[in-house]
C-alpha positions as a Markdown table, in Angstrom:
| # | Residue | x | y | z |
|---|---|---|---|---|
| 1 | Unk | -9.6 | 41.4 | 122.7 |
| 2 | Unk | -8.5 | 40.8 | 119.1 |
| 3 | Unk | -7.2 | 43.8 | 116.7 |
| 4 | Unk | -8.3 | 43.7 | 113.2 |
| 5 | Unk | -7.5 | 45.6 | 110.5 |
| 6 | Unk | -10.1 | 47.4 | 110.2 |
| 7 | Unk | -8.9 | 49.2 | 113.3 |
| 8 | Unk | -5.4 | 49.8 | 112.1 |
| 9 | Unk | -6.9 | 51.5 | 108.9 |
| 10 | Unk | -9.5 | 53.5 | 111.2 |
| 11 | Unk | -6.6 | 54.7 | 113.3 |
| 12 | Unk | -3.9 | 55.3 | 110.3 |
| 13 | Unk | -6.6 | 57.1 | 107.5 |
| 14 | Unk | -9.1 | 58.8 | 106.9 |
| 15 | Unk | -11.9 | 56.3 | 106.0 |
| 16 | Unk | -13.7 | 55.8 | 104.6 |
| 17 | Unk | -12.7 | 57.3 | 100.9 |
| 18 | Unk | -14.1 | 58.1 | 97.4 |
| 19 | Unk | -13.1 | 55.2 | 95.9 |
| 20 | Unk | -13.7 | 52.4 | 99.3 |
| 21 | Unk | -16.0 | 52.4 | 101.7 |
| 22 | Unk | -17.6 | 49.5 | 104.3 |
| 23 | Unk | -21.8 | 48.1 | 104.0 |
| 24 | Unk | -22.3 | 46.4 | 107.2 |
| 25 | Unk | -18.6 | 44.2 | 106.8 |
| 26 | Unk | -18.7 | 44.5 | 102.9 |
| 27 | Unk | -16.1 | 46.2 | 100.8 |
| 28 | Unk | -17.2 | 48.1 | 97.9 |
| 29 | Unk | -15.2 | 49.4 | 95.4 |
| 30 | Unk | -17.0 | 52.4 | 93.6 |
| 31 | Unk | -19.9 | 51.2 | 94.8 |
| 32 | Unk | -19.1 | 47.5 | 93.8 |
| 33 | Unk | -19.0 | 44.5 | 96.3 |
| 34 | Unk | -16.1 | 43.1 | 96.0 |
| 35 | Unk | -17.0 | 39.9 | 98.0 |
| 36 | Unk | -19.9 | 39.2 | 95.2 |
| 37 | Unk | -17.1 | 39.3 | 92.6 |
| 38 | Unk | -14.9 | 37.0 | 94.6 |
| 39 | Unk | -17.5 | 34.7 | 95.3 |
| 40 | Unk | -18.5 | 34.8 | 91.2 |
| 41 | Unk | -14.8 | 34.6 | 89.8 |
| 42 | Unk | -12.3 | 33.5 | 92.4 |
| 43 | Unk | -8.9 | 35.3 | 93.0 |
| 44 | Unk | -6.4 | 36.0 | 91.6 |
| 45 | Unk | -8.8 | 38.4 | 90.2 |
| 46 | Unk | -8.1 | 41.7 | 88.5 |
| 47 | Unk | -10.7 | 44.0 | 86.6 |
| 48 | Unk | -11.0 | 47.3 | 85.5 |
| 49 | Unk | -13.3 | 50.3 | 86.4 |
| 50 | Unk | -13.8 | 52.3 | 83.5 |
| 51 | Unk | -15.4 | 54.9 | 84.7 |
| 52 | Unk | -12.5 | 55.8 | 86.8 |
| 53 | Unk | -10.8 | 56.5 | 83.4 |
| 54 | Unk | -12.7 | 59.5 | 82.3 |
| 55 | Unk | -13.1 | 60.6 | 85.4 |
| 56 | Unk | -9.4 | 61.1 | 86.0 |
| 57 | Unk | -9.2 | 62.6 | 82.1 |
| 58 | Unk | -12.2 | 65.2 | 82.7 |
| 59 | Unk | -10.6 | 66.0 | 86.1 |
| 60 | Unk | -7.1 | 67.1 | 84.8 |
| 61 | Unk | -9.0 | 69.0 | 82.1 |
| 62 | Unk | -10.7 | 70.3 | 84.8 |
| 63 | Unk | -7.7 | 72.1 | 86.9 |
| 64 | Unk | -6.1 | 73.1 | 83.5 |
| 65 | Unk | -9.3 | 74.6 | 82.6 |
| 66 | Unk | -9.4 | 76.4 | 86.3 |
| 67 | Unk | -5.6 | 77.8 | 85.7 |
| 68 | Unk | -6.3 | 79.3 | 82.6 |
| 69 | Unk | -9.1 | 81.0 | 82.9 |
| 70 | Unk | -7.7 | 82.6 | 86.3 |
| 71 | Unk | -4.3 | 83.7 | 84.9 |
| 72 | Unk | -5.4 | 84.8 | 82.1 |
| 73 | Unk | -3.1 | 82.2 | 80.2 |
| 74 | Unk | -3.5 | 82.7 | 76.5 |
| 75 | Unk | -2.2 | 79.2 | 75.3 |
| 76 | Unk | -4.9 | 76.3 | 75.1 |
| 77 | Unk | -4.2 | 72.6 | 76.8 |
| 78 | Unk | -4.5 | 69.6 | 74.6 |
| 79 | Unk | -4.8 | 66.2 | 77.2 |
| 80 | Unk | -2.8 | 63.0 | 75.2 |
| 81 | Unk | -3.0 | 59.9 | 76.8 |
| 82 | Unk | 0.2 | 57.8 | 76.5 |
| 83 | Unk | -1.0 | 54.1 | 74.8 |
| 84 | Unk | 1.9 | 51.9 | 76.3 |
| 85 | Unk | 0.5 | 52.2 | 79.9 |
| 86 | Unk | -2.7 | 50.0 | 78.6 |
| 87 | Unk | -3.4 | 49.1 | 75.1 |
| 88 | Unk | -6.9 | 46.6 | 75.4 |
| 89 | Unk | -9.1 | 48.0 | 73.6 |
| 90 | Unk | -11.6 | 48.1 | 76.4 |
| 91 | Unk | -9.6 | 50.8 | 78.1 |
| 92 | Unk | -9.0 | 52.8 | 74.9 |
| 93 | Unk | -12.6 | 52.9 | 73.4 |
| 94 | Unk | -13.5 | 54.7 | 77.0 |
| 95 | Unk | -10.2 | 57.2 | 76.4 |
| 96 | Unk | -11.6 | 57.7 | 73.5 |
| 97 | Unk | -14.8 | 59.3 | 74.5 |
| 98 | Unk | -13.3 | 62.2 | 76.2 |
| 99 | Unk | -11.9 | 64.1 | 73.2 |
| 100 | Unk | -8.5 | 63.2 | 74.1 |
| 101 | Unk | -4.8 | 63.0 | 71.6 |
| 102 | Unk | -2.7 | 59.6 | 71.6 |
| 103 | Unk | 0.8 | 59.8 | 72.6 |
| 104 | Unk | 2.9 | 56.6 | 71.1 |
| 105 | Unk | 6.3 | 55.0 | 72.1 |
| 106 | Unk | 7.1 | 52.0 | 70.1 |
| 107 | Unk | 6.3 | 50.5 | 66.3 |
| 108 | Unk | 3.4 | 48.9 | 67.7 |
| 109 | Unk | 1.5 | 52.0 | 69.3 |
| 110 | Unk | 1.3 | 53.0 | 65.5 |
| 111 | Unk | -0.7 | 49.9 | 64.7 |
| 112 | Unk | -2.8 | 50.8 | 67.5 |
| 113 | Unk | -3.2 | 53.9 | 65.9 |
| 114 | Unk | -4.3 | 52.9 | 62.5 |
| 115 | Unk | -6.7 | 50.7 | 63.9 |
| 116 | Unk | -8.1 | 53.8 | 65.8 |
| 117 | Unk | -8.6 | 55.5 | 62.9 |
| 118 | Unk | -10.0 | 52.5 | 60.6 |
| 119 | Unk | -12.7 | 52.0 | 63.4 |
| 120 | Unk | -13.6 | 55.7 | 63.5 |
| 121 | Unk | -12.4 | 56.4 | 66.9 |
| 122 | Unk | -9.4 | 58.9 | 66.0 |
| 123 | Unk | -9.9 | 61.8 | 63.8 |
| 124 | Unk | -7.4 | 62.8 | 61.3 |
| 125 | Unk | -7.2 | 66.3 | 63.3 |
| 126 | Unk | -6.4 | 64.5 | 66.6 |
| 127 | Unk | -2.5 | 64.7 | 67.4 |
| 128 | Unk | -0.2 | 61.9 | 67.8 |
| 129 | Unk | 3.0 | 62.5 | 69.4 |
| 130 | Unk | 5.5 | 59.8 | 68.7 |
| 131 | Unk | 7.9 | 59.8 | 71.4 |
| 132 | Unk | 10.6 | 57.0 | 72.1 |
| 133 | Unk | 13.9 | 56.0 | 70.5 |
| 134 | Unk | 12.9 | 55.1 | 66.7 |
| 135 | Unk | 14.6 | 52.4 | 64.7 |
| 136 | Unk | 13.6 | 51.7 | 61.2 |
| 137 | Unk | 10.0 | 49.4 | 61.7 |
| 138 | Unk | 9.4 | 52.7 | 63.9 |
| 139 | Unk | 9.9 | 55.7 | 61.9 |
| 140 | Unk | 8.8 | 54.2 | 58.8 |
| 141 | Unk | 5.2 | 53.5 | 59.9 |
| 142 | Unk | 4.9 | 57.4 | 61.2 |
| 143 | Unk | 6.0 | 58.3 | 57.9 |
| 144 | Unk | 3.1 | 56.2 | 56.3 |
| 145 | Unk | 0.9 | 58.3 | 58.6 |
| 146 | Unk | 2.1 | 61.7 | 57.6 |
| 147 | Unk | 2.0 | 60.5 | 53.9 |
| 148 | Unk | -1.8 | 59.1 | 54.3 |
| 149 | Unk | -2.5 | 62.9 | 55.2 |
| 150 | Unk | -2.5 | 62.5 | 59.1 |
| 151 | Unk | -1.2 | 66.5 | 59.3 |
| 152 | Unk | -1.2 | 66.1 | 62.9 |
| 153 | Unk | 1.7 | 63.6 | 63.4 |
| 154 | Unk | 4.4 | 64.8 | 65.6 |
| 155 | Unk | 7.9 | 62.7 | 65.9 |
| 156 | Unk | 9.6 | 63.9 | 69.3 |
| 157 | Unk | 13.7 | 63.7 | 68.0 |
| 158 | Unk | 15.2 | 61.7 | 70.6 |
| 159 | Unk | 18.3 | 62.6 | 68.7 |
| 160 | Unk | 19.9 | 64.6 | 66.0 |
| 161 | Unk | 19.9 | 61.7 | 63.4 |
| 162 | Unk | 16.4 | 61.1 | 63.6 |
| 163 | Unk | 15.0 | 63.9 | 61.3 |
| 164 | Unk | 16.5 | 62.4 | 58.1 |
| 165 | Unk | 14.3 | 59.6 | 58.4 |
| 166 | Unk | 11.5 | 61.9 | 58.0 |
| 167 | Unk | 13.7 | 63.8 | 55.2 |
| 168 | Unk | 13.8 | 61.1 | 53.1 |
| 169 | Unk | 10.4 | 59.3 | 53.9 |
| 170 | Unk | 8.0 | 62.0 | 54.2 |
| 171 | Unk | 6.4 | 63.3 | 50.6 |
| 172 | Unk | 3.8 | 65.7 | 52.6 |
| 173 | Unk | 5.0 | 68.6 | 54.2 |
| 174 | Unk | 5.1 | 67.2 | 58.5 |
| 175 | Unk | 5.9 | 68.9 | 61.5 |
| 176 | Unk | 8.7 | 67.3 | 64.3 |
| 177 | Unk | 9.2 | 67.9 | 68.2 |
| 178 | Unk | 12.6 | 67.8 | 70.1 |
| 179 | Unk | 12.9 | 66.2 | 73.3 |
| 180 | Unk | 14.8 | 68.1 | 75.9 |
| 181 | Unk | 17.4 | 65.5 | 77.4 |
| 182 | Unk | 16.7 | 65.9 | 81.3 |
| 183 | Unk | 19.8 | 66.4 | 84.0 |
| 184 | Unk | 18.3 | 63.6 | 86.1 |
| 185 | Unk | 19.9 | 63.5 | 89.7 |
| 186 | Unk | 22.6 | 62.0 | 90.3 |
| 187 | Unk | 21.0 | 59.5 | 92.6 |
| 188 | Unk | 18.7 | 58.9 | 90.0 |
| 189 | Unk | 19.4 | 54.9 | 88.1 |
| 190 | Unk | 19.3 | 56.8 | 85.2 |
| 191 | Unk | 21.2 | 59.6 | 85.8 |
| 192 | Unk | 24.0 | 58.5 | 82.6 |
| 193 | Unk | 20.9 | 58.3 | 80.2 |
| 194 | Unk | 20.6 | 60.8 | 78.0 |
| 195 | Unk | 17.4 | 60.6 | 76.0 |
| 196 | Unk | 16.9 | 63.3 | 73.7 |
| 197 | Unk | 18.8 | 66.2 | 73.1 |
| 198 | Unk | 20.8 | 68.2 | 75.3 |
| 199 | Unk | 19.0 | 71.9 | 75.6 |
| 200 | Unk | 22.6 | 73.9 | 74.9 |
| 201 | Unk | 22.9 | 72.0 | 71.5 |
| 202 | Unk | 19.2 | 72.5 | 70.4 |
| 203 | Unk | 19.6 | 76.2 | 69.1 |
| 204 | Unk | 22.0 | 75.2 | 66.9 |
| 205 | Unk | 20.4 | 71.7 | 65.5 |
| 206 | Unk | 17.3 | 74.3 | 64.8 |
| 207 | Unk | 20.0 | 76.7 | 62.7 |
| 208 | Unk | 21.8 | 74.3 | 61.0 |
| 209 | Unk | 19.4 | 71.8 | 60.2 |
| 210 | Unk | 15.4 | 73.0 | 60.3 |
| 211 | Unk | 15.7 | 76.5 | 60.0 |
| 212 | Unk | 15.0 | 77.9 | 56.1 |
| 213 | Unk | 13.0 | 74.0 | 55.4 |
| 214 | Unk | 9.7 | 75.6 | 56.6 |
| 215 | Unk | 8.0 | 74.9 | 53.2 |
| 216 | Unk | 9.1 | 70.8 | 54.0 |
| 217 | Unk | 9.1 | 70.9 | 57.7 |
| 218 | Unk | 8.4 | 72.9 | 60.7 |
| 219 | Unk | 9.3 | 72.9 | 64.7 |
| 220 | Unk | 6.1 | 73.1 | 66.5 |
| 221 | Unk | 7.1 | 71.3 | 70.2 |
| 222 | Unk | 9.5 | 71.1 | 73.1 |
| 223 | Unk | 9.1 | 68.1 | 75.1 |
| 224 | Unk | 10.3 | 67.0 | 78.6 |
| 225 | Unk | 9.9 | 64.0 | 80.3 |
| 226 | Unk | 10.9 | 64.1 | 83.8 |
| 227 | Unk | 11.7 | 60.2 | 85.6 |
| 228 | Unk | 10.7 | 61.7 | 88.9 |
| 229 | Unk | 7.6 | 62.9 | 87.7 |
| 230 | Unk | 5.6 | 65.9 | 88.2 |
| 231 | Unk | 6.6 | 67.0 | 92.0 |
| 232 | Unk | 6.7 | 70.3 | 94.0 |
| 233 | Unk | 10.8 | 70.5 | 94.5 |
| 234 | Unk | 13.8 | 72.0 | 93.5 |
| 235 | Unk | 14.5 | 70.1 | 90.9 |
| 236 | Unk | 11.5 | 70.1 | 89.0 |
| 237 | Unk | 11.3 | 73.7 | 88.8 |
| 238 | Unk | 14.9 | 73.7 | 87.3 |
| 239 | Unk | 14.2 | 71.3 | 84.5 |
| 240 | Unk | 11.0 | 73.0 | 84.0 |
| 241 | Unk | 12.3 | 76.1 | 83.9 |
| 242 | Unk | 15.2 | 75.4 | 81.8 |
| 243 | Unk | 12.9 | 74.3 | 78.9 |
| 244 | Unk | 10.5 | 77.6 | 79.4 |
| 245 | Unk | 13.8 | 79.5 | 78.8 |
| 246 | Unk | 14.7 | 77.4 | 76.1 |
| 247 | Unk | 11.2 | 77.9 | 74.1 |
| 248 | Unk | 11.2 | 81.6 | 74.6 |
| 249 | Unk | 14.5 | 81.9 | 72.9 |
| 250 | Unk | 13.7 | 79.5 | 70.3 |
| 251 | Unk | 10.5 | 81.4 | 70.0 |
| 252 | Unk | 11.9 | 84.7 | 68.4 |
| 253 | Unk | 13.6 | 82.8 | 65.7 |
| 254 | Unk | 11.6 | 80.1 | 65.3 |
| 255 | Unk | 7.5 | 81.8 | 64.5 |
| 256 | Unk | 6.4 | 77.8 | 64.2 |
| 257 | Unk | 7.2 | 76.8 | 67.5 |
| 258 | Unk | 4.2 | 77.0 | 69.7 |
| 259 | Unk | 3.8 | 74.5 | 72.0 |
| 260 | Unk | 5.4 | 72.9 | 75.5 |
| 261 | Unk | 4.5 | 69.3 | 76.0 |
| 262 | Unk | 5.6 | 68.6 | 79.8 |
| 263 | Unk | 5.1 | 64.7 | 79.2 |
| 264 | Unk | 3.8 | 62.2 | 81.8 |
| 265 | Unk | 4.5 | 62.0 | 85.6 |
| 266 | Unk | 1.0 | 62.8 | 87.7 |
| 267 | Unk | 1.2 | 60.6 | 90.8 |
| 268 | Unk | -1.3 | 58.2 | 91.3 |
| 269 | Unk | -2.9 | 56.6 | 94.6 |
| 270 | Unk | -0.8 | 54.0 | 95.9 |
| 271 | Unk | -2.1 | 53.6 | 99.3 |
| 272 | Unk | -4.6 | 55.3 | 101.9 |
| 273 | Unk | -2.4 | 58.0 | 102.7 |
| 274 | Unk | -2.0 | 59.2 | 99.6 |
| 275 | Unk | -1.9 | 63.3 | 99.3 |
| 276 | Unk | -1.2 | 65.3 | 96.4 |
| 277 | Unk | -2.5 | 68.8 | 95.4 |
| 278 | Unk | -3.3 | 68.7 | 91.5 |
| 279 | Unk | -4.8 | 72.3 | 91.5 |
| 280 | Unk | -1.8 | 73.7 | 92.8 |
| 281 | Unk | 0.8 | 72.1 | 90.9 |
| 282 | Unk | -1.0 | 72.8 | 87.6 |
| 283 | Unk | -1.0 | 76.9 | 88.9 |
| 284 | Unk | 2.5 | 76.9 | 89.0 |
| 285 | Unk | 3.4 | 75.5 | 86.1 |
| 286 | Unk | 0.8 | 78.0 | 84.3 |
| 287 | Unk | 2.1 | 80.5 | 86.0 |
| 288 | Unk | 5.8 | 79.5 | 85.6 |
| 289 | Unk | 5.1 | 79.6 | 81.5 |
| 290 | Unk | 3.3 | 82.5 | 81.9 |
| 291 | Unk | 5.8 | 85.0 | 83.4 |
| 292 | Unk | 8.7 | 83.6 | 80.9 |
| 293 | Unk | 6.8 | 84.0 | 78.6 |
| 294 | Unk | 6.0 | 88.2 | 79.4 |
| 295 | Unk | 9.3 | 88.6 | 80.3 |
| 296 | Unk | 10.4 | 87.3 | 76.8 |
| 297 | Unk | 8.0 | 89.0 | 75.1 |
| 298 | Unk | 6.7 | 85.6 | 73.1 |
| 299 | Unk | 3.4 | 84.3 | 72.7 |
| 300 | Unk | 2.5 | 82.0 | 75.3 |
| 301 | Unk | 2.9 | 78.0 | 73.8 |
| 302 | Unk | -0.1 | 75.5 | 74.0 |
| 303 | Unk | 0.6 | 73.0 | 77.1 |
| 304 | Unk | 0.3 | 69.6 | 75.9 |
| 305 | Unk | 0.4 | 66.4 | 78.5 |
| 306 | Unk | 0.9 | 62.9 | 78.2 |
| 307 | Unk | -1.1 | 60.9 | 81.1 |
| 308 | Unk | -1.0 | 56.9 | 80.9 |
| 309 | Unk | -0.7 | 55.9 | 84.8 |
| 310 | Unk | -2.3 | 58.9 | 85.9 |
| 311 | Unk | -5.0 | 57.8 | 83.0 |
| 312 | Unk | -5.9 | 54.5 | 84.3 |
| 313 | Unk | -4.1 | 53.5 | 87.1 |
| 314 | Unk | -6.6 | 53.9 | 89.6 |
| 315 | Unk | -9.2 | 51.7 | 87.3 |
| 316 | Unk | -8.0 | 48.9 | 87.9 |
| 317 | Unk | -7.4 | 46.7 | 91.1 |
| 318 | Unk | -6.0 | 43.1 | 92.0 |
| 319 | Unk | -7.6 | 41.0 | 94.4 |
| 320 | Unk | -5.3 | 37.8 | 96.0 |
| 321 | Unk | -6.6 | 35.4 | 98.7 |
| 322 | Unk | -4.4 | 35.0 | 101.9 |
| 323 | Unk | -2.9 | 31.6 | 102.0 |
| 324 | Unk | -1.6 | 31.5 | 105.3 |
């Protein structure tokens, strides 16, 4: 008797699945045959299912919707998708359609931008959250933004020097962001980066330097960005935690500040036994704002997210031949 796969997947997972399932000895993939594309364009082969993209988008608005409705969480959630995970304009124009914010991350994001907006596709009152560290070819083309009347530009500081390029660039009144460097741990690769600014030196950056400038510029977002991404542990809640604290303080001095971006970092389906629960992540961190936020006595802050992988990674496949 000879094994074949087929057997090792019906004995390993559940199958078939949403996205895969078997015709007779045909694979389909979302309902297309994978063999007929194979046997029309060869392999290597890789294509995108664009449907898959706003499926993913309206599902995350979906459980967001779901938790704040049932907590009775008074903050709204604004869904960004981050550009540097795919920039063809394929994959952007069907973004696009689901009334969705852009996050950036490098010089070239902004050009993506513009073009957005030249081809009607991104409304003045959409939000752009430029995130990243920012040298000069950087910073200077979000200033042309804010100055063309793009109210809705918001430059995450990565660091403390970062807001005087706005200072001295900026002739409309803008608002900024400050990233909240993460502890990584210490097993982490990354664990001696320090990307944005550490949370027990942000109150006083606020004081010394944004506080009394409202009529020029305003604070309006935390942002965290977690390496690990968005997973049910100990150290997830910490870091989240740490920057709920952090906007509830800043929040009684600081009447501007109303949102919590928690960045990127959904998991994705890398294999057949993949298992994650969306719904209930999403209920805890709603209800981890929530409660710091009544215990605080603040207004609760608008949840912004930044999706790429999570956006379109599962639209896409690769398909090789077996050599030997």
């Amino acid at each position: 008797m000879r094994t074949k796969y087929i057997d090792l997947i019906d004995q390993t997972f559940d199958f078939p699945q949403n996205e895969f399932n078997l015709r007779e000895d045909r694979l389909f993939f979302h309902g297309i045959d994978l063999m007929r594309l194979i046997n029309e364009y060869g392999t290597p082969l890789k294509f995108n299912y664009l449907p898959q993209i706003s499926n993913n988008i309206q599902r995350a608005k979906g459980w967001f919707r779901e938790a704040i409705n049932n907590l009775g969480y008074t903050g709204k959630y604004h869904y960004s998708y981050c550009t540097k995970s795919n920039h063809f304009a394929f994959v952007l124009d069907e973004v696009m359609k689901n009334d969705v914010h852009i996050e950036t991350s490098s010089a070239f994001d902004i050009d993506i931008v513009q073009q957005l907006i030249d081809n009607g596709k991104l409304e003045k009152g959409k939000f752009v959250i430029c995130n990243g560290y920012k040298q000069k070819s950087y910073t200077s083309r979000i200033t042309k933004l804010i100055n063309t009347g793009f109210k809705n530009v918001i430059p995450i500081l990565d660091n403390k020097e970062e807001l005087m390029a706005y200072k001295r660039g900026a002739k409309q009144p803008f608002r900024v962001g400050i990233r909240v460097a993460a502890e990584e741990e210490p097993n982490f690769p990354f664990y001696t980066s320090r990307l944005g600014i550490r949370a027990k030196d942000i109150l006083e950056f606020y004081v010394d330097e944004i506080e009394g400038n409202e009529d020029k510029f305003q604070l309006k977002m935390l942002h965290i960005f977690l390496n690990k991404g968005i997973k049910d542990d100990i150290y997830y809640w910490s870091e989240l935690n740490k920057i709920i604290n952090l906007y509830c303080q800043l929040k009684k001095i600081c009447p501007e500040l109303d949102s919590i971006n928690i960045g990127g970092g959904f998991p994705i389906k890398h294999s057949l036994g993949f298992e994650y629960d969306y719904q209930f992540m999403i209920n805890e961190i709603v209800s981890n704002i929530k409660k710091a936020c009544k215990k605080a006595k603040v207004p609760m802050p608008n949840i912004y997210t930044e999706f790429g992988s999570y956006t379109v990674g599962e639209s896409m496949a690769h398909i090789y031949s077996v050599l030997a």
